[in-house]
C-alpha positions as CSV (number, residue, x, y, z in Angstrom):
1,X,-16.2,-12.9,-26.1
2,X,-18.7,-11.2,-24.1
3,X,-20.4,-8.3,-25.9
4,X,-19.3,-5.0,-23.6
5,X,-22.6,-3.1,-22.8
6,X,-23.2,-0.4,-25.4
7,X,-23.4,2.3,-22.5
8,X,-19.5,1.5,-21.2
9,X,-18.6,1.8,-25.2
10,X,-19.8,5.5,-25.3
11,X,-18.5,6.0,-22.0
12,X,-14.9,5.2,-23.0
13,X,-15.4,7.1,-26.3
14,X,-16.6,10.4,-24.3
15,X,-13.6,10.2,-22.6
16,X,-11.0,10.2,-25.0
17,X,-10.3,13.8,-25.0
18,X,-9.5,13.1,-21.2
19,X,-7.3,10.3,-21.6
20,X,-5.4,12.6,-24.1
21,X,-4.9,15.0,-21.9
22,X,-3.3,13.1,-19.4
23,X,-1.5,11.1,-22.0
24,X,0.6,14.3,-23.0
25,X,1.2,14.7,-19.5
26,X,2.5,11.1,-19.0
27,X,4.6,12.0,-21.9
28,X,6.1,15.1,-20.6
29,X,6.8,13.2,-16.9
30,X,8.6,10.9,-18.8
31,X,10.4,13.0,-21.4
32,X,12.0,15.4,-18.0
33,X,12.9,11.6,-16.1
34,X,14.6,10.6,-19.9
35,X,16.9,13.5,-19.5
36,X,16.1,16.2,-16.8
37,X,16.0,14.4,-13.8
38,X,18.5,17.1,-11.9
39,X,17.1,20.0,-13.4
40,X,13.6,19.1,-13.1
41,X,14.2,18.4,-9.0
42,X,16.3,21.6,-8.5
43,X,13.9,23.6,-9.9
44,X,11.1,21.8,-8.3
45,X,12.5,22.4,-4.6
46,X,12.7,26.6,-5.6
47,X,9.0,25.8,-6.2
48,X,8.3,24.2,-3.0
49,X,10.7,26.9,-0.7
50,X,8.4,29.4,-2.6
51,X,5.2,28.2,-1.7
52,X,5.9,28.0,1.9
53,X,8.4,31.2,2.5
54,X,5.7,33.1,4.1
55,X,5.3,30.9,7.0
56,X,6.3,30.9,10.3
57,X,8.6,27.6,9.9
58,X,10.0,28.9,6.7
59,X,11.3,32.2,8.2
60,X,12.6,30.8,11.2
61,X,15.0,28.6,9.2
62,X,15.4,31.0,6.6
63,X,14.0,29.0,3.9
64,X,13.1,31.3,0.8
65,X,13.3,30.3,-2.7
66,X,16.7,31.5,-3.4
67,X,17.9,29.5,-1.0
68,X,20.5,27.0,-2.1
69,X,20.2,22.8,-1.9
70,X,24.0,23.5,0.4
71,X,21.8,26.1,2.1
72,X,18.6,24.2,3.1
73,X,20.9,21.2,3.7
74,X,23.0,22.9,6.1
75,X,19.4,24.7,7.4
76,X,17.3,21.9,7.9
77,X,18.8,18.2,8.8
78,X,17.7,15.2,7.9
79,X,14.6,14.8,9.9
80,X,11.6,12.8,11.3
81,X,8.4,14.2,12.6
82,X,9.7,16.5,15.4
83,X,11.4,19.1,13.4
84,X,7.7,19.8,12.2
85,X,5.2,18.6,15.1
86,X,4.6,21.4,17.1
87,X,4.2,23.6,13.6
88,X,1.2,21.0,12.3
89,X,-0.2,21.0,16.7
90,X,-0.3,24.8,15.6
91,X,-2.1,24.3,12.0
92,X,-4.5,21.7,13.6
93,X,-5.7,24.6,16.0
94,X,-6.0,26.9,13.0
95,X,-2.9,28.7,12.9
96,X,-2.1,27.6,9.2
97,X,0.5,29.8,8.9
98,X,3.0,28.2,11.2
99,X,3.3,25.9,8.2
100,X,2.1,27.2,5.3
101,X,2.1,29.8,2.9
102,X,-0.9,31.8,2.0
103,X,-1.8,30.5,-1.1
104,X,-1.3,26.8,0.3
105,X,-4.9,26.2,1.2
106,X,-5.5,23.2,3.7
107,X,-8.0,20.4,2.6
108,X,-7.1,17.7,5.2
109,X,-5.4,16.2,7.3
110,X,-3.9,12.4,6.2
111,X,-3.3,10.2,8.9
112,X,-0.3,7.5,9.0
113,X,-1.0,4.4,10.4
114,X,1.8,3.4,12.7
115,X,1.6,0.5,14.7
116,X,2.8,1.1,17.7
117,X,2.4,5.4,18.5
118,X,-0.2,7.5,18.1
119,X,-1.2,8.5,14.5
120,X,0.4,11.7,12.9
121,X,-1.4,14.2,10.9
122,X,0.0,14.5,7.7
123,X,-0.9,18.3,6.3
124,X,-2.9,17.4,2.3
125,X,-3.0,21.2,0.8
126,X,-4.3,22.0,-2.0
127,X,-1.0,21.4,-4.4
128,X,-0.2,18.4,-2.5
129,X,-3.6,16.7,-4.1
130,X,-3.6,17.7,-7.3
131,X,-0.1,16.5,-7.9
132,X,-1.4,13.1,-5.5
133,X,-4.4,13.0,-8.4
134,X,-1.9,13.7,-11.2
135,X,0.4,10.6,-10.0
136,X,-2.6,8.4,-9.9
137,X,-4.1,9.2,-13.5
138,X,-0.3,9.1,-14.6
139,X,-0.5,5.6,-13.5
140,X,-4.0,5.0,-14.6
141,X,-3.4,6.1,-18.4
142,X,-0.3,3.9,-18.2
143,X,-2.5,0.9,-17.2
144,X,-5.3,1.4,-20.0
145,X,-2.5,2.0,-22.5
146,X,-1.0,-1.1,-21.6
147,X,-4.4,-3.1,-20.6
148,X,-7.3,-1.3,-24.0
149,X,-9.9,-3.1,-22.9
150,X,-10.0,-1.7,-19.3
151,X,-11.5,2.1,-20.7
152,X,-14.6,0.3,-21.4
153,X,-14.6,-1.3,-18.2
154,X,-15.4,-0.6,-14.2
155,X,-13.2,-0.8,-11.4
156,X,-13.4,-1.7,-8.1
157,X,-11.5,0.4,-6.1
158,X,-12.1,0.2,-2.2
159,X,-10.6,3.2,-0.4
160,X,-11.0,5.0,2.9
161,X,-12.9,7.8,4.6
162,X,-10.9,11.3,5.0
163,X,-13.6,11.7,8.0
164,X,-12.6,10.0,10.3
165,X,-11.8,12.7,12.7
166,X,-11.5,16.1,12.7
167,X,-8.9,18.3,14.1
168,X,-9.4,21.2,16.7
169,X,-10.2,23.8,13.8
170,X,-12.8,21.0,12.3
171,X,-10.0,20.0,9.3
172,X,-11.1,16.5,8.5
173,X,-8.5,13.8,9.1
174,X,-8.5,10.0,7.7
175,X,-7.3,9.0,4.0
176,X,-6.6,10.4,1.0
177,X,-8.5,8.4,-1.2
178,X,-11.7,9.1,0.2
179,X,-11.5,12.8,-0.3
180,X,-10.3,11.8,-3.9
181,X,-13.4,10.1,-4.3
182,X,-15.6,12.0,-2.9
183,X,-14.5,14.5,-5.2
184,X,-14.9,12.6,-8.9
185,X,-17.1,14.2,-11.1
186,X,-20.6,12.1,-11.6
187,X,-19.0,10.7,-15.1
188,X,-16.1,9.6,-13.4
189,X,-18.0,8.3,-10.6
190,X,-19.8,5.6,-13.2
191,X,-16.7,3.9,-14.0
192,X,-16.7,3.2,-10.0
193,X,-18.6,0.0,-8.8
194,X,-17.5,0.9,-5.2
195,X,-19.5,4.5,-4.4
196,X,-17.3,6.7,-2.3
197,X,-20.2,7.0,0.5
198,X,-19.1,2.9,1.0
199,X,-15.7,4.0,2.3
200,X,-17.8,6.3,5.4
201,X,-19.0,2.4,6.5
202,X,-16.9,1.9,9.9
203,X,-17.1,-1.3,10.5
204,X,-14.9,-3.6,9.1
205,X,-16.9,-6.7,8.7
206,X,-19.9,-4.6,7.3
207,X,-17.8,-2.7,4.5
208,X,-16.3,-6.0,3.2
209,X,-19.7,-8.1,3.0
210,X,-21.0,-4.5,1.3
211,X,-17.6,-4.1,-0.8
212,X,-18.6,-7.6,-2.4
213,X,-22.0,-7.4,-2.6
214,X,-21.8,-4.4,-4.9
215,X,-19.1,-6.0,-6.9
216,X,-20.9,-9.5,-7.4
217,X,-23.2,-7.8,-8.7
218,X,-21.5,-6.2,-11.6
219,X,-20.1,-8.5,-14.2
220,X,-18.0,-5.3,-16.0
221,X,-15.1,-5.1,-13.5
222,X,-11.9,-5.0,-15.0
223,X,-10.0,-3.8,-12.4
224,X,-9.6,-3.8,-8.8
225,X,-7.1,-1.2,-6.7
226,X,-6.4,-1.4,-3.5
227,X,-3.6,-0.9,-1.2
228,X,-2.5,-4.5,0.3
229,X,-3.3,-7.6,-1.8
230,X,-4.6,-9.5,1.5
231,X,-7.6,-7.7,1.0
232,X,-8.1,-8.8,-2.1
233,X,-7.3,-12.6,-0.9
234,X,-9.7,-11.7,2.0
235,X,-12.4,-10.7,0.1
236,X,-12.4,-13.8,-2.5
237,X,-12.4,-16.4,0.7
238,X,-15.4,-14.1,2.1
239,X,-17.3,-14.8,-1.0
240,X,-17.4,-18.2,-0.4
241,X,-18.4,-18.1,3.1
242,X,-21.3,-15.8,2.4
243,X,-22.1,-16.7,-1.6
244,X,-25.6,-17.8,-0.5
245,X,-26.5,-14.6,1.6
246,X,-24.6,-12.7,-1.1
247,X,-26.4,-14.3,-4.0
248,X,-29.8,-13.7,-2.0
249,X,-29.0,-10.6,-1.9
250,X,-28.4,-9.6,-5.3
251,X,-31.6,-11.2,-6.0
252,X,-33.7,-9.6,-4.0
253,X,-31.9,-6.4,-3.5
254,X,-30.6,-4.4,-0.3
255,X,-28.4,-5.8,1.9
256,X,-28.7,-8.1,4.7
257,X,-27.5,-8.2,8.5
258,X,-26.0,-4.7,8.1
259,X,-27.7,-1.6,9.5
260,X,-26.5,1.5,7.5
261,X,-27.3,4.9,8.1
262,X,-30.4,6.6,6.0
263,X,-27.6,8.9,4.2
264,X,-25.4,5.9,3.0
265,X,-28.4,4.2,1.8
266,X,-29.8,6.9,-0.1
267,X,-26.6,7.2,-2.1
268,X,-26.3,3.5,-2.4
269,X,-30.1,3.2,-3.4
270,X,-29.3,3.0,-7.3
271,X,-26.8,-0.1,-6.8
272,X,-28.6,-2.2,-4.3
273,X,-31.3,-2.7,-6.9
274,X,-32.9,-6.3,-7.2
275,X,-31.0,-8.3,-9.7
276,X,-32.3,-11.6,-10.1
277,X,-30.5,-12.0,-13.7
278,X,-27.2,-11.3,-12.0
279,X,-28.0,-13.5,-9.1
280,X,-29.0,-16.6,-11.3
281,X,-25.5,-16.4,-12.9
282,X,-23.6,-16.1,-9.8
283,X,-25.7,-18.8,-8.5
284,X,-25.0,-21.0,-11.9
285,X,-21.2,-20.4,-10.8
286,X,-21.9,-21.3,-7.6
287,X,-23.2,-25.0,-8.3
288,X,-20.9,-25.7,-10.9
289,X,-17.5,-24.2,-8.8
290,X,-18.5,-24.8,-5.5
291,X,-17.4,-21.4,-4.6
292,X,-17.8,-17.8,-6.2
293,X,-14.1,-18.1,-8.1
294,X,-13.2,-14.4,-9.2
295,X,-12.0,-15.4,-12.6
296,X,-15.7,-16.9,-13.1
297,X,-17.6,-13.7,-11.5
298,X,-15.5,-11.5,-13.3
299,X,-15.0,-12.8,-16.7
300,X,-13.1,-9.4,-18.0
301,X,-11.1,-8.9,-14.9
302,X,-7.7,-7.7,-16.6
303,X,-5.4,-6.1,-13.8
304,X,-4.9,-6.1,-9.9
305,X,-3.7,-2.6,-8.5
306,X,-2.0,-3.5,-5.4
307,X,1.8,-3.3,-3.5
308,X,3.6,-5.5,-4.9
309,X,6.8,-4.8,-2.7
310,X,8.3,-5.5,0.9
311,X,6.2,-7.5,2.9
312,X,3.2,-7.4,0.8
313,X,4.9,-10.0,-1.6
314,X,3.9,-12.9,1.1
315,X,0.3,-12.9,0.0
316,X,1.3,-12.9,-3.9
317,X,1.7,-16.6,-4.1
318,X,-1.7,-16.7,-3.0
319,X,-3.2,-14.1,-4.6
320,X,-2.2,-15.7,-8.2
321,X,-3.5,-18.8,-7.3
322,X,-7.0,-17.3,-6.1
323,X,-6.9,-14.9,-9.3
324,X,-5.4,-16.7,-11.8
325,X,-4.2,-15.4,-15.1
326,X,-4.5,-11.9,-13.9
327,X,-1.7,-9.1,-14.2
328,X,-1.0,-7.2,-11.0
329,X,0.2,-3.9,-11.5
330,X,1.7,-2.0,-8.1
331,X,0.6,1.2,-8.1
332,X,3.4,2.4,-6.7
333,X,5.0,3.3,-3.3
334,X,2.9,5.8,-1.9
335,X,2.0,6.9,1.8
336,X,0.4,9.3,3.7
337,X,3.5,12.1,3.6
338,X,3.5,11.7,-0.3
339,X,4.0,9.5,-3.7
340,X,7.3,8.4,-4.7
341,X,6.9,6.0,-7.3
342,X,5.3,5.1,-10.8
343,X,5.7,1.8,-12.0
344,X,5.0,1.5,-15.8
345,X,4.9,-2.1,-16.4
346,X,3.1,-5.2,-15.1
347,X,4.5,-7.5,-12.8
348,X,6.7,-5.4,-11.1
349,X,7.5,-3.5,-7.6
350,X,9.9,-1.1,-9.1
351,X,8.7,2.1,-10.1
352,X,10.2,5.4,-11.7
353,X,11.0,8.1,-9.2
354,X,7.9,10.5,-9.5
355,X,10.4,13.4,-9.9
356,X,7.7,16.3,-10.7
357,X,5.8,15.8,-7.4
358,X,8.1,15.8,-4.5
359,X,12.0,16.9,-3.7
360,X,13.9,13.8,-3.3
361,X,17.2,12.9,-1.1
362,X,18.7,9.5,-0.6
363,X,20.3,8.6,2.5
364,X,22.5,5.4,2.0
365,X,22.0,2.7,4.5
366,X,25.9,2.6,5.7
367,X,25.2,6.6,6.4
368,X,22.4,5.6,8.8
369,X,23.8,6.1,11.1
370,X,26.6,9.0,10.8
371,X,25.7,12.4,12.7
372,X,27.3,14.2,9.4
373,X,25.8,11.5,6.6
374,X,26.6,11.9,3.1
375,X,23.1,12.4,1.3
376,X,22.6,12.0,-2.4
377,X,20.0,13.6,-4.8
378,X,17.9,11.7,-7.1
379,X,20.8,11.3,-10.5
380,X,23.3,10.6,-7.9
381,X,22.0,6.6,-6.9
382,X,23.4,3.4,-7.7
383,X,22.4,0.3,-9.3
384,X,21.8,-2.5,-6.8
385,X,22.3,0.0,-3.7
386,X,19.5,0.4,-1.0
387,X,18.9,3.7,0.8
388,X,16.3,5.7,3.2
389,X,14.1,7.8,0.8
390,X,13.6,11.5,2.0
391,X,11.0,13.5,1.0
392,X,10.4,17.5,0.6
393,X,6.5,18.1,-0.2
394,X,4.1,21.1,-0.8
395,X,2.7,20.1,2.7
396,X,5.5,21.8,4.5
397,X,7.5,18.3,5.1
398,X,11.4,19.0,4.7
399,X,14.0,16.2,4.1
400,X,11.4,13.9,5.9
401,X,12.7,10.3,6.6
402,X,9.9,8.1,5.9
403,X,11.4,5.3,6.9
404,X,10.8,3.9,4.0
405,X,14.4,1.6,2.6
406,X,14.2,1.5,-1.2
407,X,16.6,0.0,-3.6
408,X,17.9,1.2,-7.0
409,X,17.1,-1.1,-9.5
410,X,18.2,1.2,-12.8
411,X,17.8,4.1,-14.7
412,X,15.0,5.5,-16.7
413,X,17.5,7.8,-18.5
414,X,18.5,9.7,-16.1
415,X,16.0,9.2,-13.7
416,X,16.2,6.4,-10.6
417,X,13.6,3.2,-10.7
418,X,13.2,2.4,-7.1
419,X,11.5,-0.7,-5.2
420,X,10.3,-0.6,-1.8
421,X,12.5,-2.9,0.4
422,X,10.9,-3.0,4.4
423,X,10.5,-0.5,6.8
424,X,13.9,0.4,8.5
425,X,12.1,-0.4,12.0
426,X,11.6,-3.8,10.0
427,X,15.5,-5.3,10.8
428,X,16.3,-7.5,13.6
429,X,19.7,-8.0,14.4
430,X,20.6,-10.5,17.7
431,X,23.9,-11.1,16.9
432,X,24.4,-8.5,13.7
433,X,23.0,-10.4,11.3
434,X,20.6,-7.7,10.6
435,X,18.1,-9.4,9.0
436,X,15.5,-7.4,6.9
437,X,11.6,-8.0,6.1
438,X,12.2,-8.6,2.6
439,X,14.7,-11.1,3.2
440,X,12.2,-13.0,5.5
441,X,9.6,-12.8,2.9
442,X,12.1,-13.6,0.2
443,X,13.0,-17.1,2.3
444,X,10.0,-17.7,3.3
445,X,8.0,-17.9,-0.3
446,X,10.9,-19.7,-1.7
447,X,10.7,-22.4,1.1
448,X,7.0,-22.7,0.8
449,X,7.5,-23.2,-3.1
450,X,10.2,-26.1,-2.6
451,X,8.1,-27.9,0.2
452,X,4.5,-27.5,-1.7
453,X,3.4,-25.3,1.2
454,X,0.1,-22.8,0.9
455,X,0.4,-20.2,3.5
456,X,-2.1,-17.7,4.6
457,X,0.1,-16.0,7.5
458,X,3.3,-16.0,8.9
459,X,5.9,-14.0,11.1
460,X,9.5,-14.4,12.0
461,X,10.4,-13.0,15.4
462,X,13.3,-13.3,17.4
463,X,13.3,-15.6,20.7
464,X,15.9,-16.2,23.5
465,X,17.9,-19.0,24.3
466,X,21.7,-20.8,24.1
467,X,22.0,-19.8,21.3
468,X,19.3,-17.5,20.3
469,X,17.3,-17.6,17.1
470,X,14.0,-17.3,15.2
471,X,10.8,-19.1,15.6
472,X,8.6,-18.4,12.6
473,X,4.6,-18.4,13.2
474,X,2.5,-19.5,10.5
475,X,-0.8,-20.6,9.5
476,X,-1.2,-22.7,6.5
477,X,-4.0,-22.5,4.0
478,X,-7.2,-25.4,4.0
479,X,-5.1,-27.5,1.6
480,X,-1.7,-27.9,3.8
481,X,0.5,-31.6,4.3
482,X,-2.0,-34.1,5.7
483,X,1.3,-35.1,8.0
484,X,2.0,-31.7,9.4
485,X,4.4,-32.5,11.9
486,X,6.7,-33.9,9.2
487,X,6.0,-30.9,6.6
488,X,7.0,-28.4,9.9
489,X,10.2,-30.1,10.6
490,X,11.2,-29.8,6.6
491,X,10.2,-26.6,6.1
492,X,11.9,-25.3,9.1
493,X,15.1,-26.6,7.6
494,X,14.4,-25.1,4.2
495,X,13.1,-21.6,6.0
496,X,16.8,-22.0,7.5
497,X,18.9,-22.4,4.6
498,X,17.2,-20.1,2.8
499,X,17.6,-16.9,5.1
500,X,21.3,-18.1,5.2
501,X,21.0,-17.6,1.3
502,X,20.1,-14.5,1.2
503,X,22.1,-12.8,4.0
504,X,25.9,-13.9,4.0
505,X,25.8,-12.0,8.1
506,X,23.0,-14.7,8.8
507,X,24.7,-17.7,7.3
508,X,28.0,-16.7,9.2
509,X,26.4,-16.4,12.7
510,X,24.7,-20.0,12.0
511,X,27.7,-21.8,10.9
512,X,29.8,-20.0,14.1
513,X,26.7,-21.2,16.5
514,X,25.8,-18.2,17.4
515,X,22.3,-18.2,16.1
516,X,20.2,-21.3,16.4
517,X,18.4,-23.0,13.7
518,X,14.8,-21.4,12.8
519,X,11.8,-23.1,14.5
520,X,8.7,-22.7,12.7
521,X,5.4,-22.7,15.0
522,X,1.8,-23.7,13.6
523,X,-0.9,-21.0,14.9
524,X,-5.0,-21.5,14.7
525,X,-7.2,-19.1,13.0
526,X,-8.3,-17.7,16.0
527,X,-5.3,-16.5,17.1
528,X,-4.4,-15.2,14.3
529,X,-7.5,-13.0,14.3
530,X,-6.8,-12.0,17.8
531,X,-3.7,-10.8,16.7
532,X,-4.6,-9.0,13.2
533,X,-7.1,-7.4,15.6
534,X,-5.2,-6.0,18.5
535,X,-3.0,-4.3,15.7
536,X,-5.6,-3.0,13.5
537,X,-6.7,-1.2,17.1
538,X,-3.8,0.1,18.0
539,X,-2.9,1.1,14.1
540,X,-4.0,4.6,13.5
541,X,-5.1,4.4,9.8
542,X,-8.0,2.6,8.4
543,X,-8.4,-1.4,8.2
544,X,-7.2,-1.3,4.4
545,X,-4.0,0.4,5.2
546,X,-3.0,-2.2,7.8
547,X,0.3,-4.0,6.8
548,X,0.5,-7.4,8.5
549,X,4.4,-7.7,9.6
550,X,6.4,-10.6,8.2
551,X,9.1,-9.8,10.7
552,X,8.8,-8.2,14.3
553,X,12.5,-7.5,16.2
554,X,10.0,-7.7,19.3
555,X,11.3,-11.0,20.7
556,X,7.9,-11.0,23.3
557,X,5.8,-11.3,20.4
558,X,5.5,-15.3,21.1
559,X,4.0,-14.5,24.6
560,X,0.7,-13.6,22.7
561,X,-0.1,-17.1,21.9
562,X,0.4,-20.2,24.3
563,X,-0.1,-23.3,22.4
564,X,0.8,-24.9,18.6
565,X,3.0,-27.5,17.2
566,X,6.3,-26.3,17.0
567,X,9.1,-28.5,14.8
């Protein structure tokens, strides 16, 4: 076993008053989901119509905190950004109150990352982040409990800048994380082998070869967080590609072919030190691998913090066979408008319903559509049934539709655990088959497994003809079928019968004729690339929070390539 530096020993015995603190806290958030999930919510949503009553939104719609749940339900409907856009256009320019209440104090502005309309700012108040920073070192303790060895470890946690922008009043706007981490105390900051200052790196290419030449160059990571496990897969193929300049590098210290402001080197002065130790090991791994494996790198790597759920589980298969032997633990479903979920075990999308942070409504899918829906509170869900999550928050949102479809999949005690389905814009439906994201992603693994398929890419879109169908794109990894034509054809047939497993609408519209049998396209790199980067440009959140879509409903989609082998 390798011996644990002294230094991270102390380190993790210094902060054991901390992780007590937050362990009694886990405690009580799980003692009120055990058996006060109603009472806990109701009283929560008097809290949240009290902090906000004095604003200018509240008292138009006569939201105080004596007002009843049939009051602010009959008050406010169910609602997207509109009901609340021109209110945060008016808190942007500095009129805080149209939104807020006094004591609310602005810190930021988050900012989703659609992909296809101009990014919304997303109010981050003070309350809003410290229940954000309580959810995340709920989940942390729960992670150390479960993983010991981690609280003498560092993580590698890459996050985002909350700079990116600034709004009329000079707010800053961007991500969450990066004002969390710009805020950790210098103790806390140690346990980080990512500094925050890396997040303020704009360009893409230059944060990831900076992201992993600070990591390669600490052997005491024991986890990694991050939003989207393709950047974790990304990162591990980029070490290999670059392990020489990398190892170089390390060895010499600085960093190479990247030209970074005099601010962001001073603060990464300590950690860009020579290492030629470090560098001889990485190099011994190198020669004796032929790549920079992470397992190897990163002998004490124990967990993987990264969504786990919807269309994120296409790059698992892949991300356990670059990581091997490692636990990934999804931190939960979590956006820009708030946290919703804790997960508190390994290996797992579904997560208790974080029932101290936010107000909670559940819209069932079947009422999606109804102009008087029937709407359900938190102790009201049932196992196996799939709804739209709606969110009330500290930051002025009320009975928000994220968008977001989650499924039951138990009880706590009394409290819902939820897992992230797709996006609702995520459903196609030519003929009514309505066809979800996670089904897609569902078939598509499966098929991969039975044919013996890698895949690094892939998405299913919709395209005309007599009958219509689907035509999935896809790029397979370096080791694919020698014989590919042969591979596409089976796969195609597998992709097919799989879908029509998993949705009884799909499987009826293919046995009437109605919907033709799924063609599966082969896509080079480059196009690919073209395509991941026309997104990312048009997405209005940062590189990390880009979710590559295993379904479009767009049936044009195919017009943005003009070549492959189709079967």
């Amino acid at each position: 076993m390798t011996q644990i530096p002294a230094a991270y020993r102390l380190r993790a015995l210094a902060a054991t008053f901390f992780r007590r603190s937050i362990t009694r806290s886990r405690k009580d958030f799980l003692q009120s989901a055990k058996t006060l999930c109603r009472q806990t919510q109701r009283t929560l949503l008097t809290d949240l119509l009290r902090l906000n009553q004095s604003s200018e939104f509240s008292r138009k719609h006569g939201l105080t905190e004596r007002t009843t749940l049939a009051e602010f339900r009959n008050q406010i409907p169910v609602s997207d950004y509109e009901l609340v856009r021109s209110s945060i256009e008016q808190v942007a320019n500095g009129n805080h109150g149209a939104l807020l209440g006094e004591s609310n104090q602005l810190q930021m502005f988050a900012m989703t990352s659609g992909t296809t309309a101009a990014s919304k700012l997303i109010p981050v108040t003070t309350r809003f982040l410290d229940d954000y920073r309580r959810g995340w070192q709920t989940w942390g303790i729960g992670t150390y409990s479960d993983h010991v060895m981690l609280q003498k470890l560092n993580i590698m946690q890459i996050s985002s800048t909350h700079q990116k922008t600034r709004s009329a009043d000079g707010t800053p706007c961007g991500n969450i994380s990066g004002l969390v981490a710009a805020m950790q105390k210098r103790t806390v900051q140690s346990m980080y082998t990512i500094p925050a200052a890396v997040a303020e790196v704009k360009d893409a290419d230059a944060k990831r070869y900076l992201i992993l030449r600070l990591a390669l160059a600490d052997p005491w990571i024991g986890m990694t967080i991050t939003a989207n496990p393709s950047t974790l897969v990304q990162l591990a193929e980029l070490a290999n590609v670059q392990a020489t300049s990398l190892i170089r590098d390390i060895h010499n210290g600085g960093v190479s072919g990247i030209d970074l402001p005099a601010h962001q080197l001073q603060h990464l002065k300590k950690r860009l030190k020579p290492n030629p130790q470090r560098a001889s090991k990485l190099q011994q791994i190198l020669d004796r691998c032929g790549a920079l494996p992470p397992r190897e790198c990163w002998p004490l790597l124990q967990a993987l913090g990264v969504w786990s759920g919807g269309s994120a589980a296409a790059y698992l298969p892949k991300l356990k066979q670059i990581y091997d032997g490692i636990v990934i633990r999804d931190h939960g479903l979590h956006a820009s408008e708030g946290r919703m979920t804790l997960p508190i075990h390994d290996e797992t999308s579904s997560g208790l319903l974080e029932i101290q942070t936010h107000f909670f409504e559940f819209l069932p899918i079947a009422e999606a559509d109804s102009s008087t829906p029937v709407v359900l509170e938190a102790h009201e869900l049932q196992d196996g049934a799939e709804y739209f999550i709606l969110l009330t928050t500290s930051s002025g949102l009320y009975r928000y539709n994220i968008r977001d479809v989650v499924r039951c999949t138990g009880f706590y005690g009394a409290t819902p655990l939820l897992e992230f389905r797709h996006k609702g814009a995520h459903i196609s439906s030519i003929t009514g088959e309505k066809l979800t994201e996670s089904q897609v992603v569902e078939a598509v693994n499966s098929a991969a497994q039975v044919c013996g398929i890698n895949l690094d890419l892939f998405t299913l879109t919709p395209q005309w003809g007599t009958p219509p169908g689907y035509r999935l794109f896809v790029k397979f990894a370096a080791n694919s079928p020698s014989d590919r034509d042969i591979a596409l054809r089976h796969f195609a047939d597998v992709v097919d019968a799989k879908l029509a497993d998993g949705n009884v609408e799909y499987q009826e519209k293919r046995d009437s004729g109605r919907l033709s049998k799924v063609n599966v396209e082969m896509l080079p790199s480059e196009q690919w690339a073209t395509f991941t980067f026309t997104r990312q440009s048009r997405c209005g959140g940062s590189v990390e929070q880009y979710k590559h879509p295993c379904l479009l409903p767009d049936p044009e989609f195919s017009d943005l390539f003009r070549t492959g082998a189709t079967a």
